[in-house]
TORKOL-4160 file (C-alpha; in steps of 0.2 Angstrom, whole numbers, padded with zeros to 4 digits, m for minus):
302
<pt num="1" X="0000" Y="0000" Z="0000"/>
<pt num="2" X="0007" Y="0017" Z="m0006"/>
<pt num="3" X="0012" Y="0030" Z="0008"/>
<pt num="4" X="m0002" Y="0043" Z="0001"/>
<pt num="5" X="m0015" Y="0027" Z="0002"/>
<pt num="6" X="m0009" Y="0026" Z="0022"/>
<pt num="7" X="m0010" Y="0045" Z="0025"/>
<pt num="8" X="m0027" Y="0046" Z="0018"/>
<pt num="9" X="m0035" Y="0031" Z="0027"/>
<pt num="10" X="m0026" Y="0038" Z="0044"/>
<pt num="11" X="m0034" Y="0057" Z="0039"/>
<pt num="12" X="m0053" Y="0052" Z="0037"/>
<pt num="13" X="m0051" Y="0036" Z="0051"/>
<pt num="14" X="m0038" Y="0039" Z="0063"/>
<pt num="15" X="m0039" Y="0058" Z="0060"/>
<pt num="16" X="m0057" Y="0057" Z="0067"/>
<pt num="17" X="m0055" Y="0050" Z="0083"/>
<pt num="18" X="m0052" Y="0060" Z="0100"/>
<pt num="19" X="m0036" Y="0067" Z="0101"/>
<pt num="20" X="m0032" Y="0056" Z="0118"/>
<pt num="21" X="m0035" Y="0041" Z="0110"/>
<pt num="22" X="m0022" Y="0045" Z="0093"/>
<pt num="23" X="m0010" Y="0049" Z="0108"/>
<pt num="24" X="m0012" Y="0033" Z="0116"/>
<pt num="25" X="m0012" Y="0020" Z="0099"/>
<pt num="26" X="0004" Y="0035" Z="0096"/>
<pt num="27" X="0012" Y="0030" Z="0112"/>
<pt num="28" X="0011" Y="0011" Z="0107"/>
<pt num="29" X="0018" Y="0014" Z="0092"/>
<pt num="30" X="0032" Y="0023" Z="0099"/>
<pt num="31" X="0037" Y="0007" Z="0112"/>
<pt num="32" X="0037" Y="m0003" Z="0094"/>
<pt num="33" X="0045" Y="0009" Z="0081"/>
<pt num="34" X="0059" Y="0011" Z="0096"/>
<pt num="35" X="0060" Y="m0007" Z="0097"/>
<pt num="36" X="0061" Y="m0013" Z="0078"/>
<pt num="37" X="0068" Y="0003" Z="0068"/>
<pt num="38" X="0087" Y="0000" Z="0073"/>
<pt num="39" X="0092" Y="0013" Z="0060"/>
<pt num="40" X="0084" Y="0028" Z="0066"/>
<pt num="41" X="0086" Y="0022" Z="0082"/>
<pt num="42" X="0104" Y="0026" Z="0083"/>
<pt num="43" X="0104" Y="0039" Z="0073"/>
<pt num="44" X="0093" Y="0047" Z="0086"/>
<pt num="45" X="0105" Y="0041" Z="0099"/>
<pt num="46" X="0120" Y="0048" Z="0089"/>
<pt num="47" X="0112" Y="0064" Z="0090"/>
<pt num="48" X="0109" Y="0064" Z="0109"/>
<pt num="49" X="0124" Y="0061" Z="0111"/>
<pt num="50" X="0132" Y="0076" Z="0103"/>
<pt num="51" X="0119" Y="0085" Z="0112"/>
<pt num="52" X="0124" Y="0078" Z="0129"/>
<pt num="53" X="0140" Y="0068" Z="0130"/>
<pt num="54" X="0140" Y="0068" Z="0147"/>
<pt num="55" X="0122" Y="0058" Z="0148"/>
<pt num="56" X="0125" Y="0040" Z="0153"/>
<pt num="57" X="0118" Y="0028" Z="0141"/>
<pt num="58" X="0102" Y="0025" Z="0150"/>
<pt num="59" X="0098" Y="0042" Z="0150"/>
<pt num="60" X="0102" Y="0042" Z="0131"/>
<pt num="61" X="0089" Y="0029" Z="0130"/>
<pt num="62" X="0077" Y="0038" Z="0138"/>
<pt num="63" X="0079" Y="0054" Z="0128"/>
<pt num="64" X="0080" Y="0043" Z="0112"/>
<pt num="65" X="0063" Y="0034" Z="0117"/>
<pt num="66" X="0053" Y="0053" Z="0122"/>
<pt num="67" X="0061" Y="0057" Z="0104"/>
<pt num="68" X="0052" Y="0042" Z="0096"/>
<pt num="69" X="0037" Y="0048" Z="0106"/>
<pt num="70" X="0038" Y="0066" Z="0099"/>
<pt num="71" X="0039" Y="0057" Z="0082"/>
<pt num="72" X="0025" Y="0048" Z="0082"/>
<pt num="73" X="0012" Y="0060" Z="0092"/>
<pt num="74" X="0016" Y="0071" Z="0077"/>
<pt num="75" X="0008" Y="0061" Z="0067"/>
<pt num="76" X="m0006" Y="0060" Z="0077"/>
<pt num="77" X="m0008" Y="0076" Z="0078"/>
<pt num="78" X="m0005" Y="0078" Z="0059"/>
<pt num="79" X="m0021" Y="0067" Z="0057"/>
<pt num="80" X="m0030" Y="0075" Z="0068"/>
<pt num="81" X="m0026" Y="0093" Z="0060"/>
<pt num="82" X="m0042" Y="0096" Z="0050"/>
<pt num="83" X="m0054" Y="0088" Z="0063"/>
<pt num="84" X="m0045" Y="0101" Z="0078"/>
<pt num="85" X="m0055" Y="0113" Z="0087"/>
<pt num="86" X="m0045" Y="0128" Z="0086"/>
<pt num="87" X="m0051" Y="0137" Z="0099"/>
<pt num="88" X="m0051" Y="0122" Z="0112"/>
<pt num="89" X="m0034" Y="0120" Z="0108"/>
<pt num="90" X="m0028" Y="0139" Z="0110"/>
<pt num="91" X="m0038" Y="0139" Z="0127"/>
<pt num="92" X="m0032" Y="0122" Z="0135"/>
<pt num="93" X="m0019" Y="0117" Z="0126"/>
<pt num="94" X="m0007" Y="0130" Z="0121"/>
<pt num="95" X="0003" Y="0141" Z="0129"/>
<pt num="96" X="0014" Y="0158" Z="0120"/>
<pt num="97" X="0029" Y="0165" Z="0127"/>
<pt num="98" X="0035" Y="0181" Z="0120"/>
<pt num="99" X="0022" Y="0187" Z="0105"/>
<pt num="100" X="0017" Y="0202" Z="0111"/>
<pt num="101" X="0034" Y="0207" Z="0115"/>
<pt num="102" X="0043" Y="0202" Z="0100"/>
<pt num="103" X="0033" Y="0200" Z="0086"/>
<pt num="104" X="0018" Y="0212" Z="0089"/>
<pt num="105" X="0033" Y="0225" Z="0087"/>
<pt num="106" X="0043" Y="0219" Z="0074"/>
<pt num="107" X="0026" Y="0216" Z="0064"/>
<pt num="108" X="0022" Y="0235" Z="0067"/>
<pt num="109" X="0040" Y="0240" Z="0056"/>
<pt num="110" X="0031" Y="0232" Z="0042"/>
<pt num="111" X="0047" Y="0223" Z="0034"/>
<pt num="112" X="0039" Y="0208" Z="0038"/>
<pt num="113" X="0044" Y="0194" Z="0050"/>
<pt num="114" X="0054" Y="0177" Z="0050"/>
<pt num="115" X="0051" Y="0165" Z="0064"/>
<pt num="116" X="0066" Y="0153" Z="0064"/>
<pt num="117" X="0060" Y="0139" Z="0072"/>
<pt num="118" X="0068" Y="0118" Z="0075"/>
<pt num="119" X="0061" Y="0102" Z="0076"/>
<pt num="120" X="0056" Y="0101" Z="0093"/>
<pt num="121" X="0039" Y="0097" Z="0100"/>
<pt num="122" X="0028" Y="0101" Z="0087"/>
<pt num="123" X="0032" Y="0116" Z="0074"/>
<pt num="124" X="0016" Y="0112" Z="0065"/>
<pt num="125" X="0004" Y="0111" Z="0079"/>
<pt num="126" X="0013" Y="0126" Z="0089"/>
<pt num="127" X="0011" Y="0138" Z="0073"/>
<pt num="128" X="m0008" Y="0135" Z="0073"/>
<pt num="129" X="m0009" Y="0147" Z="0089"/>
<pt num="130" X="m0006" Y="0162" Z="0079"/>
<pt num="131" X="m0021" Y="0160" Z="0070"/>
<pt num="132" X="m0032" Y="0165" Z="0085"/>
<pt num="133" X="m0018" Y="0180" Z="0087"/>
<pt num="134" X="m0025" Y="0186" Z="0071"/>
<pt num="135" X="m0010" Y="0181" Z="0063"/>
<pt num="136" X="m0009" Y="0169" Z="0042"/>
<pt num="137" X="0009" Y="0162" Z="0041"/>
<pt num="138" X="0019" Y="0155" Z="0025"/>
<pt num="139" X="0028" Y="0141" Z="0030"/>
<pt num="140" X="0042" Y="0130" Z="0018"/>
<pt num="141" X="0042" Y="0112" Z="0019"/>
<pt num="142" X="0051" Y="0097" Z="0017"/>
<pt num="143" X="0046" Y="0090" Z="m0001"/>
<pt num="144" X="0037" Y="0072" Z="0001"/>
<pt num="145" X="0039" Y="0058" Z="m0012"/>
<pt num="146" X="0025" Y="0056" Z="m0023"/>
<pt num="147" X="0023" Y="0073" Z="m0025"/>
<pt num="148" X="0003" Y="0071" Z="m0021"/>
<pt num="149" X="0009" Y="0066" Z="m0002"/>
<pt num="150" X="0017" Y="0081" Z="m0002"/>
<pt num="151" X="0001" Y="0091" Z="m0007"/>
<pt num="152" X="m0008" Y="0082" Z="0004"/>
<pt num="153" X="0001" Y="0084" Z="0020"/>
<pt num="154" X="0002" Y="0103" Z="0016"/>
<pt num="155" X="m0017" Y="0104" Z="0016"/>
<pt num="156" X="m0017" Y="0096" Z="0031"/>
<pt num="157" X="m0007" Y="0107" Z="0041"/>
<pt num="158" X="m0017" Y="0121" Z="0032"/>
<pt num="159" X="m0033" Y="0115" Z="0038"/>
<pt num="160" X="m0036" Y="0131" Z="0049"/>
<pt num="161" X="m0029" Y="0145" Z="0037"/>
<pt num="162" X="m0011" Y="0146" Z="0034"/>
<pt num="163" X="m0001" Y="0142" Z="0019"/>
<pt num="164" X="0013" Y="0128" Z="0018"/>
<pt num="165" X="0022" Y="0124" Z="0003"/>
<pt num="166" X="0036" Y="0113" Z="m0001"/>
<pt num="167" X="0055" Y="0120" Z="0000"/>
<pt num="168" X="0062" Y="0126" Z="m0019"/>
<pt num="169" X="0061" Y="0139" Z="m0030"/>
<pt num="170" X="0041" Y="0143" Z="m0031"/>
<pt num="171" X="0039" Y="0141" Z="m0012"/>
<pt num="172" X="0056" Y="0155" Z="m0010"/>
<pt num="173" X="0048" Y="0167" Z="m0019"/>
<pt num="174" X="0031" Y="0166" Z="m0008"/>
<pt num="175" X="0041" Y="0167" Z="0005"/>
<pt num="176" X="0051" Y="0184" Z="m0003"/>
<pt num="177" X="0035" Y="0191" Z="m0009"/>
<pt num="178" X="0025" Y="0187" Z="0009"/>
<pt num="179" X="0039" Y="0197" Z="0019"/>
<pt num="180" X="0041" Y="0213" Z="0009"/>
<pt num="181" X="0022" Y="0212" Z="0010"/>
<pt num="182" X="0026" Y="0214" Z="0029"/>
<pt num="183" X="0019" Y="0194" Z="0035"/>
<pt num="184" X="0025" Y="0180" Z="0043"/>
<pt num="185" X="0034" Y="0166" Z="0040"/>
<pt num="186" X="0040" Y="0151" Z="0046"/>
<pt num="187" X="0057" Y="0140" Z="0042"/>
<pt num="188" X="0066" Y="0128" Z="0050"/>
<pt num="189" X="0083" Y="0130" Z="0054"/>
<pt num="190" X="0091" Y="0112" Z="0060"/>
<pt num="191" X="0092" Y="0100" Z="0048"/>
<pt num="192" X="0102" Y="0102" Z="0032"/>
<pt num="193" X="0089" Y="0099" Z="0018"/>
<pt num="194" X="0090" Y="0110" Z="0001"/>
<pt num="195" X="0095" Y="0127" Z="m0001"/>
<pt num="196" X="0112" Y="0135" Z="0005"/>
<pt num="197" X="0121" Y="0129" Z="0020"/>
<pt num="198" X="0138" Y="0129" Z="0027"/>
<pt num="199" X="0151" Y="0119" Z="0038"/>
<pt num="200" X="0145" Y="0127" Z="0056"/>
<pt num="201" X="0150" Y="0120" Z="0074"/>
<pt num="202" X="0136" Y="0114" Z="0082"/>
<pt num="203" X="0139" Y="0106" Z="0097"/>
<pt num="204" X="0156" Y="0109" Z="0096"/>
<pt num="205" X="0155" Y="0099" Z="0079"/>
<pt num="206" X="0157" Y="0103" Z="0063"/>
<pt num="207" X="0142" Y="0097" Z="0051"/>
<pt num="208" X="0129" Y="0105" Z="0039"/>
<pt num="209" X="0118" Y="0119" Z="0043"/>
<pt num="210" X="0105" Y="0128" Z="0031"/>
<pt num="211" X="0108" Y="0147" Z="0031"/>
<pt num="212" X="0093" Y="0147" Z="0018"/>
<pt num="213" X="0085" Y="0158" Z="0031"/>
<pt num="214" X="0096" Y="0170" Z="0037"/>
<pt num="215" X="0098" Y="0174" Z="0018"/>
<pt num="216" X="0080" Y="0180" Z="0016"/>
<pt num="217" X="0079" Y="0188" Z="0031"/>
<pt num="218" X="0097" Y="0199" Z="0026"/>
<pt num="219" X="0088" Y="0199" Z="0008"/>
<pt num="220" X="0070" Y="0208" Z="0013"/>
<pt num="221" X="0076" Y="0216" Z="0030"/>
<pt num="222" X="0064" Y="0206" Z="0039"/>
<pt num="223" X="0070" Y="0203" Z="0059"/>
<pt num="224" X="0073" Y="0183" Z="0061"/>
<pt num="225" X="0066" Y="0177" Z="0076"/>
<pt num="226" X="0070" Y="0160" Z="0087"/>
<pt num="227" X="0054" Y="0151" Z="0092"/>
<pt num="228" X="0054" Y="0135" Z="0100"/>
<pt num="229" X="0041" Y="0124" Z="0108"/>
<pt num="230" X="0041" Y="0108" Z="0116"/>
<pt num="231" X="0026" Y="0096" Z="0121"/>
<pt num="232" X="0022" Y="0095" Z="0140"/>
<pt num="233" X="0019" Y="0080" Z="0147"/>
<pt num="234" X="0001" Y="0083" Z="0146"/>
<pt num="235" X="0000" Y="0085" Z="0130"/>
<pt num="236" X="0000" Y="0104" Z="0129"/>
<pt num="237" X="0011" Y="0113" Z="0118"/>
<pt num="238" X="0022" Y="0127" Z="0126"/>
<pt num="239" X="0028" Y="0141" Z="0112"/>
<pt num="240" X="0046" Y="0151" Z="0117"/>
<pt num="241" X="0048" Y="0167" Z="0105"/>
<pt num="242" X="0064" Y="0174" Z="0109"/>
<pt num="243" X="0072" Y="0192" Z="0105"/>
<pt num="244" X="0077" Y="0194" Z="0087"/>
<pt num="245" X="0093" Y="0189" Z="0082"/>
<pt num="246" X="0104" Y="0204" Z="0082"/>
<pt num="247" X="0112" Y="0201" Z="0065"/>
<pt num="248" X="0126" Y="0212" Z="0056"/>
<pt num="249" X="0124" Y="0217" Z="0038"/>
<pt num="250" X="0141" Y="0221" Z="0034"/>
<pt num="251" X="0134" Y="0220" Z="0013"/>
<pt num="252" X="0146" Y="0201" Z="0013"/>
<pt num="253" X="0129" Y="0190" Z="0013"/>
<pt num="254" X="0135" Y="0174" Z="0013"/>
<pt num="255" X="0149" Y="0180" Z="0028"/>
<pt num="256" X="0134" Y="0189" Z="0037"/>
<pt num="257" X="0121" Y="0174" Z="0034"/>
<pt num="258" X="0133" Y="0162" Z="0041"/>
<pt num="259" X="0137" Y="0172" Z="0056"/>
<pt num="260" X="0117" Y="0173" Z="0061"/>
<pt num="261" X="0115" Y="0155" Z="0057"/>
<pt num="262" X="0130" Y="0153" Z="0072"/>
<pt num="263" X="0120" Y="0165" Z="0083"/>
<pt num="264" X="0104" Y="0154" Z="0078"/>
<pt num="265" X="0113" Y="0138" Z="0082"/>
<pt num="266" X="0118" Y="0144" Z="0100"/>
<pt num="267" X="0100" Y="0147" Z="0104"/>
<pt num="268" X="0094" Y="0132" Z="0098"/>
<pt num="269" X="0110" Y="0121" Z="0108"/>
<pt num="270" X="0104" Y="0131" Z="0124"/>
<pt num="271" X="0086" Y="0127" Z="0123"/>
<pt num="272" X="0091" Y="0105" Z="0117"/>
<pt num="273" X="0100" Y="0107" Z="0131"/>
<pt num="274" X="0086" Y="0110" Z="0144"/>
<pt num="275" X="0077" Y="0094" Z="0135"/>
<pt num="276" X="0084" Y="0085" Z="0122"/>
<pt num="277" X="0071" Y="0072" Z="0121"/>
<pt num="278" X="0063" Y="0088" Z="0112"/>
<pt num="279" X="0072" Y="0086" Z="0097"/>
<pt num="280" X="0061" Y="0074" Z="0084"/>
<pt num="281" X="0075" Y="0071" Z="0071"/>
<pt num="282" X="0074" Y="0053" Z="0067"/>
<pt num="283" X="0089" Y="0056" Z="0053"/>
<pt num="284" X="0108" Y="0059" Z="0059"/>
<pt num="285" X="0112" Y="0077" Z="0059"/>
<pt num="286" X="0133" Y="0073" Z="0061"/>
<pt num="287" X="0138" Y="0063" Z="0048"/>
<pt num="288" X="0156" Y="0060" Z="0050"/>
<pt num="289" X="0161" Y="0066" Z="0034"/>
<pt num="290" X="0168" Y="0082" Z="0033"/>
<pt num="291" X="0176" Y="0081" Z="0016"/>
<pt num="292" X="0159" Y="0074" Z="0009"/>
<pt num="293" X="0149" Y="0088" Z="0018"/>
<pt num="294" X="0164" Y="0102" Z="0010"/>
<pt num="295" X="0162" Y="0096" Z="m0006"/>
<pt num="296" X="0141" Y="0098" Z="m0005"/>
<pt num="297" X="0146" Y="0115" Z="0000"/>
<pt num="298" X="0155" Y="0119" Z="m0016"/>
<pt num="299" X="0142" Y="0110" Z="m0027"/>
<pt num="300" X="0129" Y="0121" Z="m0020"/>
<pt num="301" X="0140" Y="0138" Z="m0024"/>
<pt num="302" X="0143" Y="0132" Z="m0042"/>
C-alpha cells in the first residue's frame, strides 16, 4: 500500500478519533517503532549524544525513546489537524511565550517577520496558535515523495488558514514576496535539507547547517526570530519566541548569513540542552564526513 494510500486512510479514520485516543495508539507505536527501527534508532542516539555527551547511556535511552514519542504524536496530531477545534486547543492546550513582546513590534515595522524555528515538540501544531492571534503564516516544507503526499500533507497542516508549501524555487519566492508584504513566516533551521548551507559547529561539531533563512531575512530586512516549543507532558504545547537575532549586515551576505545561522545555532543548543528528548529528528544530523559535507558546500556555490 502506497504512503499517500496510508496517510489518507489515517486522515478520514484515525484523524477522526479524539485526540487522547491518537495519543495513546501513538504511544504504542512509539514502544514498537523504538524497538524494531534499529536505524533511526541510533541515529537518534548519535544525536543525543552530541547533544549531551556527558548523559549516561540509559539516560540516552530515555531521551532517544521521548524522541520516538515526539515522532509519532506528530503524526497524530498531523491526522487529527483538520478535525482540531482551534479554539479548544488555543484555550487548553497551548501556551505563547514572548508574542506580544517580539513579534507584535517587529510586525508594526512592516518589513515583515521570520520566525526561525527547529524540530522540537511540534512546529506544525505550535504555529496554529497564531491564527487565533490574528496572525496567516507561509511556512516552507520538506518535499514528500509522490509529489501528491506532499500536497496532501500541506493541506493538512493548512486546515485552519495558513499556507505551507514545499521547500524550492516557487515556495522561496512566496516566502520573498509574503515578507516585503510585511507577513510572517515560518522556516526551519536544524536540519540540512536543500538550499544553502555551510560547515557550522554545532555542538562543538562541525556538520551542515541551512543558512537558507538568514539569507531571506538579510535579503528583505525582515528581523529573524528564534521560536521553540516543546510538548508538555500533558499534551499541551508550550511556544518560546525569543528576541530577534541581532544580525550584522556588513553587505558580505554569505559572511553575514553564516554568522546569524551561528547566533541561531547557540540558541537552539541552549534550549536542546534544557530537554533533548525535544528534538524529533529521526535522521543523523553529524555525519562523520567532513570532506563529503565540503564538497556539497561547493556544489551548492557552483
Amino acid at each position: 500500500m502506497s504512503r499517500y494510500v496510508l496517510f489518507s486512510v489515517g486522515v478520514f479514520t484515525l484523524g477522526r478519533l479524539p485526540i487522547r485516543v491518537l495519543y495513546m495508539l501513538a504511544a504504542i507505536a512509539a514502544r514498537l517503532a523504538y524497538l524494531l527501527a534499529r536505524g533511526p534508532r541510533e541515529s537518534v542516539r548519535d544525536n543525543l549524544r552530541h547533544v549531551a555527551p556527558e548523559a549516561s547511556a540509559s539516560q540516552i535511552d530515555r531521551w532517544a525513546r521521548g524522541v520516538f514519542r515526539n515522532v509519532t504524536f506528530y503524526y497524530a496530531d498531523l491526522f487529527h489537524m483538520p478535525h482540531m477545534d482551534l479554539d479548544e486547543f488555543f484555550q487548553r492546550r497551548f501556551v505563547f511565550h514572548g508574542f506580544h513582546e517580539h513579534v507584535v513590534p517587529a510586525l508594526k515595522e512592516g518589513k515583515g517577520v521570520v520566525l526561525l524555528s527547529a524540530h522540537s515538540g511540534n512546529p506544525e501544531l505550535a504555529i496554529q496558535g497564531l491564527i487565533p492571534m490574528g496572525v496567516n503564516a507561509l511556512a516552507l516544507t520538506e518535499p514528500l515523495q509522490p509529489p501528491r503526499l506532499s500536497r496532501l500533507v500541506d493541506r493538512l497542516r493548512a486546515a485552519h488558514g495558513h499556507t505551507f508549501a514545499p521547500v524550492g524555487l516557487r515556495g522561496v519566492k512566496k516566502v520573498m514576496q509574503t515578507l516585503r508584504q510585511g507577513g510572517v513566516v515560518a522556516l526551519m533551521g536544524d536540519r540540512d535539507i536543500e538550499g544553502p548551507k555551510a560547515l557550522l559547529p554545532f555542538f562543538g561539531v562541525e556538520t551542515l547547517m541551512p543558512t537558507g533563512p538568514l539569507e531571506v531575512a538579510l535579503r528583505t530586512g525582515s528581523p529573524a526570530i528564534p521560536c521553540f516549543n516543546r510538548r508538555n507532558p500533558d499534551g499541551s504545547i508550550e511556544a518560546f519566541i525569543e528576541e530577534p537575532l541581532p544580525i550584522e549586515r556588513t553587505g558580505d551576505l554569505e559572511r553575514d548569513a553564516r554568522e546569524g545561522t551561528l547566533l541561531y545555532l547557540r540558541r537552539l543548543e541552549r534550549f536542546l540542552r534544557n530537554d533533548p528528548g525535544q528534538w524529533a529528528v529521526l535522521e543523523r544530523v553529524w555525519d562523520g564526513q567532513p570532506a563529503a559535507a565540503k564538497e556539497a558546500v561547493a556544489a551548492g556555490k557552483k
